[in-house]
C-alpha positions in Angstrom: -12.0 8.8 -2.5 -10.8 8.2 1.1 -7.0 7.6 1.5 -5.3 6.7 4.7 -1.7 6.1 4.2 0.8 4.4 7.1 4.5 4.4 7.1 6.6 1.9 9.0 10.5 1.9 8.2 13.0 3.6 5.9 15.5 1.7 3.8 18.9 2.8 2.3 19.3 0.0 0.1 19.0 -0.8 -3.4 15.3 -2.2 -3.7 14.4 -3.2 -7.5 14.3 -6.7 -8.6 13.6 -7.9 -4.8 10.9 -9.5 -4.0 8.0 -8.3 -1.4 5.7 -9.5 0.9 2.9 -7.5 2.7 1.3 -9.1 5.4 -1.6 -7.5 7.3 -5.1 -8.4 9.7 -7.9 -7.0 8.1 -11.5 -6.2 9.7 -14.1 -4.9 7.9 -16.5 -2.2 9.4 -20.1 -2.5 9.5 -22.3 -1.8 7.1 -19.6 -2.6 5.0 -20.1 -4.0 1.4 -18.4 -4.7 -1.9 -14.8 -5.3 -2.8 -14.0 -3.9 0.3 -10.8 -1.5 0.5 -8.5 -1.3 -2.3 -4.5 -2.0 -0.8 -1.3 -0.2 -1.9 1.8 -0.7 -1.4 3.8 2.9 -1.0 7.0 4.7 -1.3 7.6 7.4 0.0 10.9 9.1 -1.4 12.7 12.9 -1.1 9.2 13.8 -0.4 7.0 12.0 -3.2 4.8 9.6 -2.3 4.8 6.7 -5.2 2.0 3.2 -4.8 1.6 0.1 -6.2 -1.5 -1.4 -6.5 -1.3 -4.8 -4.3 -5.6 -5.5 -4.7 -8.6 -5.4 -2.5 -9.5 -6.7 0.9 -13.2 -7.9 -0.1 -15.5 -7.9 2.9 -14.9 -9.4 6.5 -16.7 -9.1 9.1 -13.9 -11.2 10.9 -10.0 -11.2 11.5 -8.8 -12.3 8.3 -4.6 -12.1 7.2 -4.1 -10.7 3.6 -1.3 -11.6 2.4 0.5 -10.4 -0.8 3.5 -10.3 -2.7 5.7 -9.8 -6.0 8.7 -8.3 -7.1 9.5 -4.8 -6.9 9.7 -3.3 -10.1 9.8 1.1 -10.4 7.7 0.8 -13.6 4.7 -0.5 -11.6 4.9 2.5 -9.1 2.6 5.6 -10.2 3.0 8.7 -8.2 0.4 9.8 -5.9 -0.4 13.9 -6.1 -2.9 16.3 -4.5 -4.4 16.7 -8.3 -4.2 12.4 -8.5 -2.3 9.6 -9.9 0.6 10.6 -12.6 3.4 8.8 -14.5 6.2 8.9 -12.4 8.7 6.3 -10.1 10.5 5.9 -7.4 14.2 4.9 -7.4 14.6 1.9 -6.3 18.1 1.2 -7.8 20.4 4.0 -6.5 20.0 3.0 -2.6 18.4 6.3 -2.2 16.4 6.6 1.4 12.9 5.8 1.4 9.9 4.7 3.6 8.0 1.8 3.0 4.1 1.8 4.1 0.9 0.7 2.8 -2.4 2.8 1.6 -5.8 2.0 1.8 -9.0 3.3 0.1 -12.3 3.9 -1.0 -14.1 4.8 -3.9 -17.4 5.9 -4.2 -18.6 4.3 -0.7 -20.4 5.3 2.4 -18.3 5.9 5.6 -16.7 2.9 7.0 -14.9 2.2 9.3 -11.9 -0.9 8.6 -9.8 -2.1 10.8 -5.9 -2.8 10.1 -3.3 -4.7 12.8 -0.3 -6.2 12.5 0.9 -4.9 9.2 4.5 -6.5 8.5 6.6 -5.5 5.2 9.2 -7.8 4.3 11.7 -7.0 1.4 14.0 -10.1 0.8 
Protein backbone atom coordinates (compact mmCIF):
# COMPACT_ATOMS: atom_id res chain seq x y z
CA UNK A 1 0.00 0.00 0.00
CA UNK A 2 1.30 3.46 -0.99
CA UNK A 3 -0.01 6.42 1.18
CA UNK A 4 0.66 10.05 0.61
CA UNK A 5 -1.06 12.20 3.08
CA UNK A 6 -1.37 16.36 2.67
CA UNK A 7 -2.35 18.74 5.22
CA UNK A 8 -3.81 22.16 4.61
CA UNK A 9 -5.30 24.16 7.73
CA UNK A 10 -5.94 23.64 11.45
CA UNK A 11 -9.28 24.30 13.04
CA UNK A 12 -10.26 25.16 16.68
CA UNK A 13 -13.81 24.65 16.37
CA UNK A 14 -16.28 22.17 17.21
CA UNK A 15 -16.54 20.03 13.94
CA UNK A 16 -19.22 16.98 14.30
CA UNK A 17 -22.52 17.20 12.74
CA UNK A 18 -21.15 19.79 10.02
CA UNK A 19 -21.21 19.06 6.78
CA UNK A 20 -18.05 18.71 4.29
CA UNK A 21 -17.10 19.20 1.04
CA UNK A 22 -13.71 18.02 -0.60
CA UNK A 23 -13.00 19.40 -3.83
CA UNK A 24 -9.84 18.36 -5.80
CA UNK A 25 -8.28 18.06 -9.80
CA UNK A 26 -7.30 14.75 -10.36
CA UNK A 27 -4.90 13.30 -13.17
CA UNK A 28 -4.17 9.93 -13.53
CA UNK A 29 -0.59 8.74 -14.36
CA UNK A 30 0.26 6.53 -17.11
CA UNK A 31 -0.03 3.20 -17.36
CA UNK A 32 -2.51 3.72 -14.99
CA UNK A 33 -5.52 1.20 -14.53
CA UNK A 34 -8.37 0.26 -12.31
CA UNK A 35 -10.38 2.13 -9.69
CA UNK A 36 -7.68 4.44 -9.65
CA UNK A 37 -6.60 5.91 -6.17
CA UNK A 38 -8.68 5.40 -3.17
CA UNK A 39 -9.40 9.14 -1.34
CA UNK A 40 -9.50 9.96 2.45
CA UNK A 41 -10.45 12.53 4.11
CA UNK A 42 -7.91 13.00 7.36
CA UNK A 43 -7.60 14.34 10.85
CA UNK A 44 -4.91 14.88 12.22
CA UNK A 45 -5.29 15.56 16.08
CA UNK A 46 -2.63 15.76 19.29
CA UNK A 47 -0.57 13.69 17.08
CA UNK A 48 -3.03 10.89 15.68
CA UNK A 49 -3.75 10.78 12.32
CA UNK A 50 -7.68 9.61 12.00
CA UNK A 51 -9.43 9.05 7.92
CA UNK A 52 -12.45 8.71 6.48
CA UNK A 53 -13.01 6.94 3.52
CA UNK A 54 -14.49 9.64 0.86
CA UNK A 55 -14.02 6.77 -2.45
CA UNK A 56 -11.89 6.28 -5.45
CA UNK A 57 -10.74 8.56 -8.26
CA UNK A 58 -11.23 5.83 -11.11
CA UNK A 59 -8.92 6.44 -14.06
CA UNK A 60 -8.30 9.81 -15.97
CA UNK A 61 -6.03 10.42 -18.20
CA UNK A 62 -7.48 14.06 -18.13
CA UNK A 63 -8.09 17.00 -15.60
CA UNK A 64 -11.15 15.81 -14.05
CA UNK A 65 -12.71 17.77 -10.44
CA UNK A 66 -13.79 15.12 -7.83
CA UNK A 67 -15.99 16.35 -5.77
CA UNK A 68 -17.31 14.88 -2.54
CA UNK A 69 -19.12 15.46 0.50
CA UNK A 70 -21.23 14.42 3.78
CA UNK A 71 -21.51 15.07 7.22
CA UNK A 72 -18.82 14.74 9.72
CA UNK A 73 -19.55 12.14 12.01
CA UNK A 74 -16.27 10.77 14.63
CA UNK A 75 -17.80 7.19 14.31
CA UNK A 76 -16.87 7.07 10.69
CA UNK A 77 -13.14 8.09 11.45
CA UNK A 78 -10.79 4.93 11.94
CA UNK A 79 -7.30 5.72 13.14
CA UNK A 80 -4.43 5.36 10.90
CA UNK A 81 -1.15 3.47 12.70
CA UNK A 82 2.27 2.30 11.48
CA UNK A 83 0.87 -1.42 12.32
CA UNK A 84 -2.63 -0.23 10.18
CA UNK A 85 -6.13 0.80 10.52
CA UNK A 86 -7.67 0.47 14.32
CA UNK A 87 -10.96 1.46 16.08
CA UNK A 88 -10.45 4.76 17.28
CA UNK A 89 -11.82 8.73 16.61
CA UNK A 90 -11.08 11.94 16.57
CA UNK A 91 -12.78 14.58 18.63
CA UNK A 92 -14.65 16.54 16.78
CA UNK A 93 -16.97 17.95 19.51
CA UNK A 94 -14.70 19.52 22.24
CA UNK A 95 -13.15 22.30 19.65
CA UNK A 96 -9.89 20.63 20.25
CA UNK A 97 -7.15 21.75 17.48
CA UNK A 98 -6.77 19.72 14.46
CA UNK A 99 -5.58 19.63 10.81
CA UNK A 100 -7.66 18.84 8.08
CA UNK A 101 -6.05 17.11 4.80
CA UNK A 102 -6.76 14.44 2.41
CA UNK A 103 -4.91 10.85 1.80
CA UNK A 104 -4.50 9.08 -1.17
CA UNK A 105 -3.52 5.43 -1.98
CA UNK A 106 -2.79 2.28 -3.57
CA UNK A 107 -3.31 -1.15 -3.11
CA UNK A 108 -1.74 -3.79 -4.73
CA UNK A 109 -0.67 -1.65 -7.97
CA UNK A 110 2.41 -0.92 -10.00
CA UNK A 111 4.09 2.47 -9.51
CA UNK A 112 2.09 5.35 -10.68
CA UNK A 113 2.37 8.41 -10.77
CA UNK A 114 -1.20 10.75 -10.00
CA UNK A 115 -1.47 13.92 -10.11
CA UNK A 116 -3.50 16.18 -7.42
CA UNK A 117 -4.12 20.33 -7.80
CA UNK A 118 -6.28 22.54 -6.32
CA UNK A 119 -7.49 20.57 -3.37
CA UNK A 120 -10.08 22.87 -1.43
CA UNK A 121 -11.77 21.61 2.05
CA UNK A 122 -14.76 23.35 3.00
CA UNK A 123 -16.47 22.66 6.52
CA UNK A 124 -19.81 24.59 6.69
Amino acid sequence: MCLAVYTGGTVSAPLAGRKYTVRVQFLSGKPAYGDGQGLDLVVVQSGNTYVLPLGDTTVKHHWKTLTFTGTLDASDFVALTPTGYVTAAPDLTSGTALELGISAWNAGSNPVVNDYDNIAITIE
